[in-house]
N, C-alpha and C positions, 0 to 999 in steps of 0.2 A: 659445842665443839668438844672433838673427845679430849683428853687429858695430857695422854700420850703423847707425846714430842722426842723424839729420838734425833739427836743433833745431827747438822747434813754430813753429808759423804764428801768426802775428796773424790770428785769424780776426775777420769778422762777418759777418754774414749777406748775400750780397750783393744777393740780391732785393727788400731794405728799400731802395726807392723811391717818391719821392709821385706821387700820383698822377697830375699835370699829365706826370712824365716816361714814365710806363709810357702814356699814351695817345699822345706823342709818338713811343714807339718805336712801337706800331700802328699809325702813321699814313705811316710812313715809304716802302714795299713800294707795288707796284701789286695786290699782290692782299693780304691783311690776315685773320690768325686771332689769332681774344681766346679766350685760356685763361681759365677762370672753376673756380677755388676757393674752398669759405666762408672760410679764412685761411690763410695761410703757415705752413707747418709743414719739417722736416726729413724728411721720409719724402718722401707721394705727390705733394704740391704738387711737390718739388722734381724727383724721377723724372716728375710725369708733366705740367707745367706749365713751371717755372722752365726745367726742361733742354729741354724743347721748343723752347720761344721763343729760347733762347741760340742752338740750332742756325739755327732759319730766320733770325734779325737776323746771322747769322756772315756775314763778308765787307765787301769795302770800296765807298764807295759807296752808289747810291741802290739798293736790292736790289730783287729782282722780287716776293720776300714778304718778309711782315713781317710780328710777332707781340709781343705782349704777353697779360700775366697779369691779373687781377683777382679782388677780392675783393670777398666778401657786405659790406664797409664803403663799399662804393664804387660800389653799386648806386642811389644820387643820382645818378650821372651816365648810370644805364643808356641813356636815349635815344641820348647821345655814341659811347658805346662800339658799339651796336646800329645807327648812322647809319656808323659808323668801318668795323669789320669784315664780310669778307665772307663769314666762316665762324667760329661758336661750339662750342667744345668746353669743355663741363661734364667738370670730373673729379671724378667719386665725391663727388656731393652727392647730400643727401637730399632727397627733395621737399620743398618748402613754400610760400607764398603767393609770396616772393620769385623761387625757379626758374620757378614758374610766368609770373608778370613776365617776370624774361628769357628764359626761350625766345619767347612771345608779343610781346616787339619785335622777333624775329630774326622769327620766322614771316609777323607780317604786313608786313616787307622782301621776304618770299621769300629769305630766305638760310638757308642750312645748318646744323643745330644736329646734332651728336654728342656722346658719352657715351663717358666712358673713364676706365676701371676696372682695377684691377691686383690684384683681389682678388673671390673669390666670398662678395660679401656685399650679394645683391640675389635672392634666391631663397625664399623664406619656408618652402618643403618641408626645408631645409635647417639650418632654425635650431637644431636640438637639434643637428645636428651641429658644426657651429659652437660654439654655448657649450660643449659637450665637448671638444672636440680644445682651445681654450683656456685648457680649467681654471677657467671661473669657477660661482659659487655655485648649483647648479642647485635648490637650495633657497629662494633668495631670489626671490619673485616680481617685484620690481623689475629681476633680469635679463635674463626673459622679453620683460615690459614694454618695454623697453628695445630689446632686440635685435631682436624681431619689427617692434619700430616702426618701428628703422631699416633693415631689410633690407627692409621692404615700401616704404620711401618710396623705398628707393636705387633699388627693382624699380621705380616708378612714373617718374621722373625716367629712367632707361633708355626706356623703352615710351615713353614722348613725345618721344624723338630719333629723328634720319633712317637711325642706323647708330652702329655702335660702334667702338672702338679699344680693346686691349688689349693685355699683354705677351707672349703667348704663345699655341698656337694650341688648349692644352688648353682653358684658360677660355675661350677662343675660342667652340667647339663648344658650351660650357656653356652662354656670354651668346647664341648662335643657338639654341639650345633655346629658351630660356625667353622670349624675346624675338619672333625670326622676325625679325628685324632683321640687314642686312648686316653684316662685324667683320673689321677690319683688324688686323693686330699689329706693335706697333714694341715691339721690347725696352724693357726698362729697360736707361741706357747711363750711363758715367759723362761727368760735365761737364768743362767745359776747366779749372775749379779742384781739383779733385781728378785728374785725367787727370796736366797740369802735376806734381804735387808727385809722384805716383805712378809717374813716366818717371823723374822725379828719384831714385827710392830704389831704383827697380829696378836704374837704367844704376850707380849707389855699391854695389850688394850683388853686381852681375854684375863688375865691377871688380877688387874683393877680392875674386874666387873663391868666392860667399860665403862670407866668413870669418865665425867662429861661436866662440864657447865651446864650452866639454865638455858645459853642461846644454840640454838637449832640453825646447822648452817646449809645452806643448800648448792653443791658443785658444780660450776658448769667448765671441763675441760677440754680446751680447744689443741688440736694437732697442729692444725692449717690455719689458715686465712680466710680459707672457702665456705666455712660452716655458717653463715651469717643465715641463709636458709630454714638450715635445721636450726638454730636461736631462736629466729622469731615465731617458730612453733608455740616454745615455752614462753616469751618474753608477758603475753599480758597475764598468763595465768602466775607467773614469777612477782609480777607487780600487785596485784591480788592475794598472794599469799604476805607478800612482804608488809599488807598497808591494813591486812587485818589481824595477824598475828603478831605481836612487836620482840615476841622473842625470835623470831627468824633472819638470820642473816644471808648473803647471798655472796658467793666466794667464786671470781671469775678469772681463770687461768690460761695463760697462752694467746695465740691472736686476734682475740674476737674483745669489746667492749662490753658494757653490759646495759649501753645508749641512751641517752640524753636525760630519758624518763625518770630512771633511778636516781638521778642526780638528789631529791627531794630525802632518798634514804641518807643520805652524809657516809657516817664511816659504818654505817650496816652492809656498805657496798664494798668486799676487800681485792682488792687486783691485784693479780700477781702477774709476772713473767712467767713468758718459756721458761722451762726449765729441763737439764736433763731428764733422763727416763729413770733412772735412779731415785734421784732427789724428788722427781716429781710424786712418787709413790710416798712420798712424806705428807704433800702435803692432800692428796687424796685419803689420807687415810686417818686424817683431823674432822675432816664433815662427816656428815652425818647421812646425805645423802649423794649421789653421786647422779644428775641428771643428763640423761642421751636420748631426748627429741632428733628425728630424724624421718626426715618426707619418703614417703612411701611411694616405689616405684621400681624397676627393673634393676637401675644403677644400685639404688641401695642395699635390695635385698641380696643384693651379691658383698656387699660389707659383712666385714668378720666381727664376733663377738669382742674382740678384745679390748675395747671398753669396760664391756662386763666383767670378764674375770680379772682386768689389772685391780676392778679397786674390791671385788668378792674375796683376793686372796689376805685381804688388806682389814676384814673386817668390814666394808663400808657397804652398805647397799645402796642399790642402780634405782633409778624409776625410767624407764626408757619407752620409746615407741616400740609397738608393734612388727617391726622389719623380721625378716625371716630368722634372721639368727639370733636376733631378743629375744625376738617371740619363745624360739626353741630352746633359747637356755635360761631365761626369769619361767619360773612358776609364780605366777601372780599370789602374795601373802606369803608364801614358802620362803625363798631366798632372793626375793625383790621385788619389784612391782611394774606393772604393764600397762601405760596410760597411752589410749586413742587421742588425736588431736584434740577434741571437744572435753578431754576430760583429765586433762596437766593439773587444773588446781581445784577439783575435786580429789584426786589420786595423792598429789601432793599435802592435802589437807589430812587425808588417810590414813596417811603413812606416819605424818605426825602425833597422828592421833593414837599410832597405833605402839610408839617407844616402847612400852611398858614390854614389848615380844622381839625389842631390836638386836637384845646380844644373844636370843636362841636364833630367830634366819640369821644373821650375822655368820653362824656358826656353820649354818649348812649350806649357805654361799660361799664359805672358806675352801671347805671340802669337798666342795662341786669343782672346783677352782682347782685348786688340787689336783684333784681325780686326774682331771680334764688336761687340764691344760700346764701341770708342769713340765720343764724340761726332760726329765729323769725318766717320765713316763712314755717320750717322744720317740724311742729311738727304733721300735722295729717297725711304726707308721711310715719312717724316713726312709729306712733299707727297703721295704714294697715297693715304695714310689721311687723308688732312682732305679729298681731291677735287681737290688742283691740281696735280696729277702728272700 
């Protein structure tokens, strides 16, 4: 484990604003985009919403644009918002009486309404693929019910914008299939609060040479509930490495276990909570490696890298499957490592093997990271894709 420990953040949420201030900051810019999510969440609000709006209100002064978020609570003031802005972007809402509302005070402005999505889940051909790849109850009729509803309203809510915006250009291709709709892609990028702390623990671990202990820990970080899936990709190659190397530890975060099996390691097995997105970047950036198994298939390769670069900007390197967007951003040996199903705890044994070269990739997974994917670098991606580029 590396050395480095930077004590935690006082986190809060920092998007928890009323609503008189979030119409204030849209009103600021000569040209005006209202990000519209049902509610603030840690995942796609924040990627595809919260982080938007940071970038375009970035700078000093009266700006040329300007952006704010809302929410399905705050659609009382729809006229304001709809009179306010010159361009609306729905992220990943499902149809219902209310979207319908707000697009229809955008439309009869004549102003811009797009759709933007970081996930194929708007395609109804697709739903048995979906509920498979994430392990839920294909027995239960309520899941059907459920997921068909929401994938045909997310598809209906798409179809009534002018064009789309997404993270990548494989789902790209997808949401022009099913759509016929134009589609722009801005990554998913880290924000200036997590950027900030994650410059901080890189320049502490690049300092000390990253200095490290003897035990070698291995990361498995969970978003969801859902990943049980992608898990048992790695789990016996996980158990393999942990029962033949004794300085290997295994470090499991978030909502997934690391199952019954490991029991036999004691405290080699360390579990953490959820945690913020902030803090979480602390403790990503203590191991050594950072593992993303993930089943290969239509749903997935439409997944965004941002595994990769949360923990590349961090110092830490990935060993992940082959998905379209791994694939395109590990160079296998260079800045991280690229293991087929059949071949986790060979790759895993590799990679161990291979320390002695961990803080030069280290170095050029930072900078790929970087490049790529920080906020500062986001902002004329975002003005193409909304039209004021």
């Amino acid at each position: 484990m590396f050395l480095t420990d930077l004590p935690a953040i006082a986190y809060s949420d920092p998007w928890n604003l009323p609503l008189t201030q979030r119409l204030q900051m849209l009103q600021r810019g000569g040209k005006r985009v209202a990000y519209y999510y049902e509610a603030a969440n840690n995942s796609t609000f924040r990627y595809r919403a919260y982080n938007m709006a940071q970038v375009l209100n970035s700078g000093d002064g009266v700006p040329e644009v300007s952006a704010s978020y809302f929410f399905q609570e705050d659609l009382h003031r729809v006229d304001e918002i709809a009179a306010a802005a010159d361009v609306l972007v729905i992220c990943r809402s499902a149809y219902n009486h209310r979207i319908n509302q707000l697009i229809s005070k955008f439309r009869i402005r004549d102003k811009r309404v797009l759709f933007d999505v970081d996930d194929f889940v708007f395609d109804t051909r697709y739903t048995h693929l979906v509920v498979n790849t994430l392990g839920l109850d294909k027995e239960d009729p309520r899941v059907w019910e459920d997921w068909f509803a929401m994938m045909g309203r997310m598809g209906q809510t798409l179809r009534m914008c002018d064009g789309a915006i997404t993270t990548n250009d494989y789902l790209a291709a997808r949401i022009a299939e099913f759509s016929g709709l134009p589609v722009k892609v801005v990554p998913n990028f880290m924000n200036r609060e997590q950027l900030e702390l994650s410059e901080r623990i890189f320049a502490a671990k690049k300092s000390s040479g990253f200095a490290r202990d003897e035990a070698i820990h291995l990361g498995y970080f969970s978003g969801s509930p859902s990943h049980n899936h992608d898990y048992a990709i790695v789990e016996s190659a996980l158990e393999s490495v942990l029962e033949s190397d004794p300085r290997t530890r295994l470090m499991v975060v978030g909502y997934i276990d690391a199952g019954p099996s490991f029991a036999r390691f004691g405290d080699r097995v360390i579990r953490q909570p959820f945690h913020d997105y902030v803090n979480l970047q602390r403790l990503i950036s203590r191991v050594e490696f950072n593992l993303m198994p993930l089943q290969t298939n239509v749903f997935t390769h439409c997944k965004s890298e941002l595994k990769y670069f949360e923990s590349a900007i961090l110092g830490t390197l990935s060993i992940a499957s082959p998905s379209q967007r791994y694939a395109a951003s590990i160079q296998d040996g260079e800045n991280g490592y690229i293991a087929r199903a059949h071949q986790w705890g060979s790759v895993m044994r590799r990679a161990i093997e291979n320390m002695d070269h961990y803080g030069a990739m280290a170095e050029v997974a930072h900078a790929d990271s970087l490049a790529k994917y920080a906020c500062f670098n986001q902002r004329d991606k975002i003005l193409q894709a909304v039209g004021l580029g």
